[in-house]
C-alpha positions as CSV (number, residue, x, y, z in Angstrom):
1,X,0.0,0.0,0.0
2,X,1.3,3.4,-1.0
3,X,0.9,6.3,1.9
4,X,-0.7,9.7,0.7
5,X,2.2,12.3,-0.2
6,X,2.7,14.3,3.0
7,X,1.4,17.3,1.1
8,X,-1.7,15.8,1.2
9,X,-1.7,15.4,5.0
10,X,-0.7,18.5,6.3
11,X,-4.2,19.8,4.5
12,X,-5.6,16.6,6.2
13,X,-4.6,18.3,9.5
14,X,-5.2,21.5,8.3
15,X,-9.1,20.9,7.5
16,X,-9.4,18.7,11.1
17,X,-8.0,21.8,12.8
18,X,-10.1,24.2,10.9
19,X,-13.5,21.8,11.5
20,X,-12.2,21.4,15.5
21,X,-12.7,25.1,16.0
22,X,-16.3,25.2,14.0
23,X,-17.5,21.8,16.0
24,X,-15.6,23.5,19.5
25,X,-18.1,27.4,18.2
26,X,-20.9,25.3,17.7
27,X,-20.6,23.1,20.9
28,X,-20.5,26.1,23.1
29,X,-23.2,28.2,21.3
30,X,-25.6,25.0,21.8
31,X,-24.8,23.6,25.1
32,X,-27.7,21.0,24.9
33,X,-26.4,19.3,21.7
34,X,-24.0,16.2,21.7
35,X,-23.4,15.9,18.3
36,X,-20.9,18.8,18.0
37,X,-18.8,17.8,21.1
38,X,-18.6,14.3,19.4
39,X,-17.5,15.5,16.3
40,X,-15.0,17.7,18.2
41,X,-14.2,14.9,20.2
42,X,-12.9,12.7,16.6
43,X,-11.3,15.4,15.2
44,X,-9.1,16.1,18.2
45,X,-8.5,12.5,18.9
46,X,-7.0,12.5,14.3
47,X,-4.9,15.6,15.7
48,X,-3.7,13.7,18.8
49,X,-4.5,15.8,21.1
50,X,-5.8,13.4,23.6
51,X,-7.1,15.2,26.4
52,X,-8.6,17.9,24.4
53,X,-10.6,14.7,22.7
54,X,-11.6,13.2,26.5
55,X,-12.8,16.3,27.5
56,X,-15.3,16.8,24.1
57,X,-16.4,13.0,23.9
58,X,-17.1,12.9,27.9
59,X,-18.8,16.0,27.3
60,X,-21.0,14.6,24.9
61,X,-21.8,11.1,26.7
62,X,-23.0,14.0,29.7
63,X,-25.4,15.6,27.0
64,X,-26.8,12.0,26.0
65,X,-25.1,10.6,23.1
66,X,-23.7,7.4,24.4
67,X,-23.6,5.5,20.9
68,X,-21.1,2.9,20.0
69,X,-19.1,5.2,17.4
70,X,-18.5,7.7,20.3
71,X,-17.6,5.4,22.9
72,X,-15.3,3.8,21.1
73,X,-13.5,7.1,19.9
74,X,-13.1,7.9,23.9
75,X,-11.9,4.1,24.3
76,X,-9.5,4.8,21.9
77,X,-8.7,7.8,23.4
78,X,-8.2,6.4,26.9
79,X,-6.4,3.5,25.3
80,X,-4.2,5.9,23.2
81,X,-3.4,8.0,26.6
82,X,-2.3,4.3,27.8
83,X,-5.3,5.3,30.6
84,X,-6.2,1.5,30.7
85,X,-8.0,1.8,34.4
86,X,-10.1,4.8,32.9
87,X,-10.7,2.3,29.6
88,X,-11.6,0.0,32.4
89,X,-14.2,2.0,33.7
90,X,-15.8,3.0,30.7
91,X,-16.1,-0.5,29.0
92,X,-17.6,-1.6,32.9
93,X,-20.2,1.7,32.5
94,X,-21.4,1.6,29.2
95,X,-21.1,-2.8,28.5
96,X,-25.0,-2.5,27.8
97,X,-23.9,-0.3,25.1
98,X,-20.9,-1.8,23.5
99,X,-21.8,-5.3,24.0
């Protein structure tokens, strides 16, 4: 498998940092929504910032979006931040969820 040219991911970074800032606007201007801290959440975990991503993807488990897809972006997260007892404690919490 070839790898993209590293032109083409510094734009890749570029556009996640540019859609982190519009999903990190929209997630304070609508405190009740969960999908924008989710989305926050995914692009921040692609940037690597790992604690800015478990902040945003706890944030929107709190607001109600406990799905699959965003509990296993803050399991990879956790995992990622080598947090294995917090990854403990979240598979434990949400088992009903991810089965």
């Amino acid at each position: 498998a070839t790898s993209a040219p590293a032109s083409a991911l510094r734009m890749a970074a570029a556009f996640r940092r540019e859609a982190a800032g519009l999903w990190r606007g929209l997630a304070e201007a609508l405190p009740e929504d969960a999908e924008a801290p989710a989305a926050l959440g995914r692009d921040l975990l692609a940037l690597g910032d790992l604690d800015g991503a478990r902040a945003a993807l706890e944030a929107a488990l709190a607001r109600g979006l406990a799905t699959p897809t965003t509990l296993g972006w803050l399991a990879e997260c956790l995992f990622r931040a080598r947090d294995f007892a917090g990854l403990d404690a979240l598979l434990a919490r949400w088992e009903p969820v991810v089965g």
